[in-house]
C-alpha positions in Angstrom: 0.0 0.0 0.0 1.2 3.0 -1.0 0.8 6.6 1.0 -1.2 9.0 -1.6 0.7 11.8 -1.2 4.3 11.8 0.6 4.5 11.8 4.6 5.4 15.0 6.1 8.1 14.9 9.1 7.4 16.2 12.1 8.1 16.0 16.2 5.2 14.8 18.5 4.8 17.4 21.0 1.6 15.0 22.7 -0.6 12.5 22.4 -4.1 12.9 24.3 -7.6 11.4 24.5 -6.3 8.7 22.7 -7.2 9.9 19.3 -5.4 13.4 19.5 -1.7 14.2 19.2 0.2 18.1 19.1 2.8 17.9 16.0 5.7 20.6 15.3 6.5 19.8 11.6 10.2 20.8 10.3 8.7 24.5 9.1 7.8 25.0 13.0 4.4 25.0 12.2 2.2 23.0 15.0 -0.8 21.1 14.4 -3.1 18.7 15.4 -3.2 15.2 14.0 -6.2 12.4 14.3 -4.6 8.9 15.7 -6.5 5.9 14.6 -5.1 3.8 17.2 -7.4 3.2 20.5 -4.2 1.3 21.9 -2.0 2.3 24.7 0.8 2.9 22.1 3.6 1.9 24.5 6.9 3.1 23.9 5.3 4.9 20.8 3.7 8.3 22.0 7.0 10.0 23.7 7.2 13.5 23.2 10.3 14.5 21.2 9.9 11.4 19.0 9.8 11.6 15.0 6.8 11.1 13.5 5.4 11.0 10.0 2.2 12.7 8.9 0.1 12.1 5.7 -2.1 15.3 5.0 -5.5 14.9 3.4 -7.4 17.6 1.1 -11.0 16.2 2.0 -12.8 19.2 3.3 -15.6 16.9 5.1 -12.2 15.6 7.3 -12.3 18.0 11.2 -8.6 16.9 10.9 -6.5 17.2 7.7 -3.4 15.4 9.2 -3.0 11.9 10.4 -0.6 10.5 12.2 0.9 7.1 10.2 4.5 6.5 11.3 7.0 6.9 14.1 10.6 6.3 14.3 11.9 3.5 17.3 15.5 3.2 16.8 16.4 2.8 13.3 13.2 1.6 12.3 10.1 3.1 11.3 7.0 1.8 13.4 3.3 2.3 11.6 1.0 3.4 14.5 -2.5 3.8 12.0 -4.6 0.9 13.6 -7.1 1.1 10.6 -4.4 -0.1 8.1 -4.1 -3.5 8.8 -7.2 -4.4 7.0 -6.4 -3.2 4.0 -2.5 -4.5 4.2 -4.1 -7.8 4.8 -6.6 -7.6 1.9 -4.0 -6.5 -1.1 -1.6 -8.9 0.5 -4.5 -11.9 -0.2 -5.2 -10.6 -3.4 -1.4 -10.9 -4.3 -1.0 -14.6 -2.6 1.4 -13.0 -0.1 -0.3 -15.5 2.7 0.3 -18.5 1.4 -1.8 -20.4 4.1 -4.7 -18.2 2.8 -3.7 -18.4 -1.3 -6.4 -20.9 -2.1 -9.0 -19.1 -1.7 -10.3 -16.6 -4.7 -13.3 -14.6 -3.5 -13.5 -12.9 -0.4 -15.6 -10.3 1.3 -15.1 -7.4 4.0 -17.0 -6.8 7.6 -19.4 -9.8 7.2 -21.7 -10.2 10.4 -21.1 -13.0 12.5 -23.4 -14.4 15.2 -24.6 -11.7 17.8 -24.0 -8.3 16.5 -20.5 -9.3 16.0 -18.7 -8.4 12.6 -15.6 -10.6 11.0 -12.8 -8.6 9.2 -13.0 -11.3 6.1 -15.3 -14.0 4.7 -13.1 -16.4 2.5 -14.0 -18.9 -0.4 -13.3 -20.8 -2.8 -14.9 -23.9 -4.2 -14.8 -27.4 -2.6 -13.3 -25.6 0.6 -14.5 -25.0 3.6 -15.4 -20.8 4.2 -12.7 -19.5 6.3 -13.4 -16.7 8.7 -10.4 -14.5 8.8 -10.2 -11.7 11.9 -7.1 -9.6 11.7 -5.7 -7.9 14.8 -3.0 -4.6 14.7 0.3 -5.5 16.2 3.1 -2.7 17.4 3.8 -3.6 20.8 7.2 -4.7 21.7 8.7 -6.3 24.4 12.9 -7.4 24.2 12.8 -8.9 20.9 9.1 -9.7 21.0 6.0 -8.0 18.9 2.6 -8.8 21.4 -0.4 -8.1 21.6 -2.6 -6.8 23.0 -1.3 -3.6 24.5 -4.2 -3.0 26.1 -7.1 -5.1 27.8 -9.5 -5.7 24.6 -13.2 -6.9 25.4 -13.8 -7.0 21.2 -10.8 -9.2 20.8 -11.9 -11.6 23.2 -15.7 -11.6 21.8 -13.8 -12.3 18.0 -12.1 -15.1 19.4 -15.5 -16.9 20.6 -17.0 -15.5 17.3 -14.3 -17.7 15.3 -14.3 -21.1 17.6 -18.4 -21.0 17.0 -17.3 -20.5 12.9 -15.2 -23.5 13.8 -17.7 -25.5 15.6 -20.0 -25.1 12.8 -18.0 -26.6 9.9 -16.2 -23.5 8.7 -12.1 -22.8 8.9 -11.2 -19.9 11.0 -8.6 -18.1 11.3 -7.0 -15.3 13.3 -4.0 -13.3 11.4 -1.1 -10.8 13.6 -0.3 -8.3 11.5 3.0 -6.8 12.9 3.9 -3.1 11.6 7.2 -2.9 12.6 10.5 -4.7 11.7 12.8 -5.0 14.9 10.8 -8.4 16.3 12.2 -11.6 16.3 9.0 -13.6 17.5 5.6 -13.0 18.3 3.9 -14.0 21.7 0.4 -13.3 24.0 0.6 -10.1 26.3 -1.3 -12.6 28.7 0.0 -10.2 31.2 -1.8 -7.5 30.0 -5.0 -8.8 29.5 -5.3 -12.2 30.9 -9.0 -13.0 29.6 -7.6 -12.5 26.3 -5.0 -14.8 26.6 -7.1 -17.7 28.0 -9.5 -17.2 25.6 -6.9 -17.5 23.0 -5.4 -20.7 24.6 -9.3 -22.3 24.5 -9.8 -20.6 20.9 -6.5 -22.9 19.4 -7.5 -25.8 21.0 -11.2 -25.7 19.4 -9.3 -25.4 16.2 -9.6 -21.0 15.5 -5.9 -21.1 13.7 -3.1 -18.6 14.3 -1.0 -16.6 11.4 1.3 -13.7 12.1 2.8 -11.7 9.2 5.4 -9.0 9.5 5.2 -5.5 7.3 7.8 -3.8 5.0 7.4 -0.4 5.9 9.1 2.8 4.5 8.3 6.5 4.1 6.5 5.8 0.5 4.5 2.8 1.8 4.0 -0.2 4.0 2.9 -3.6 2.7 2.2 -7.4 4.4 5.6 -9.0 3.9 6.7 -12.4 5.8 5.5 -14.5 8.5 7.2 -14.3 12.1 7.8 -16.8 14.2 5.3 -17.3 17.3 6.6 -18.4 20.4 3.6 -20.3 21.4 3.2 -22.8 18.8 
């Protein structure tokens, strides 16, 4: 996925009310950028940090900046939460996830048991439908990406969402997408939110299947790329 329009540098000044952060650009100027992450961003949100904005012309938008990258290090850390959807959907359309290539029609946001929605609906003939849910991943730990960074009641309900697809004759699966590049392994922050992480554990074991990907990420653009290794297989 390519950025429309190249990112603009700038220093984050603050982050507040979770969706709010304070930006001095390189020209000095200061303004306000939307964060479409609900996370706790840890290790992400410092003030003084580089960031990377993308500016849009849409005069219906309250904010014309959003904030879409953040420099950790030497590497370049994507802190948009609403991305990974659409990582995840040119990546299947490219057979980047070879666990997923087999199937050749697929469809966004399809509702799933009690007001619940699933990120895809897979399928292809003579296979099973495979319900794929896709979770954002920027956390890090040592050398481990985790998630979640932040107790999440909605990632728990997905998970019983996908063991019921499961139950009912259908393949599900529930894909990590990691948008960073400095992790050697993935794992559960059971820590953080310990209902998640037993709810997980009892997910696998109905047979809801695990996939985490890594991203590519640059100033120009950030795609799916690889798997990475999970540490609880």
């Amino acid at each position: 996925m390519k950025f429309p329009t190249p990112l603009l540098k700038g220093r984050l000044i603050r982050r507040y009310k979770r969706f709010l952060s304070d930006i001095e650009l390189e020209s000095g100027e200061r303004v306000t950028a939307h964060v479409a992450n609900p996370g706790a961003m840890t290790g992400l949100a410092e003030p003084g940090m580089e960031v990377w904005l993308s500016r849009s012309d849409n005069p219906k938008r309250k904010l014309a900046f959003s904030w879409e990258l953040v420099r950790v290090g030497r590497h370049l850390v994507g802190v948009n939460a609403s991305l990974p959807n659409r990582l995840v959907e040119e990546a299947l359309g490219a057979g980047t996830v070879k666990e997923l290539a087999e199937y050749g029609s697929l469809r966004r946001e399809v509702r799933h048991g009690k007001n619940s929605r699933i990120d895809f609906l897979l399928r292809e003939k003579d296979l099973p439908d495979c319900w794929l849910e896709v979770k954002n991943v920027h956390l890090k730990r040592g050398s481990l990406a985790e998630f979640p960074d932040s107790v999440t009641a909605r990632g728990t309900k997905h998970l019983l969402e996908l063991s019921d697809a499961v139950a009912n004759g259908s393949r599900a699966v529930m894909l990590y997408v990691v948008q960073r590049m400095d992790c050697k392994t993935f794992s559960i922050a059971a820590d953080i939110d310990p209902t998640y992480g037993a709810a997980l554990t009892e997910a696998r074991r109905k047979g809801v299947e695990t996939l985490c990907y890594v991203c590519k990420i640059r100033r120009d653009g950030i795609r799916l790329d690889s798997p990475l290794p999970m540490a609880f297989q």
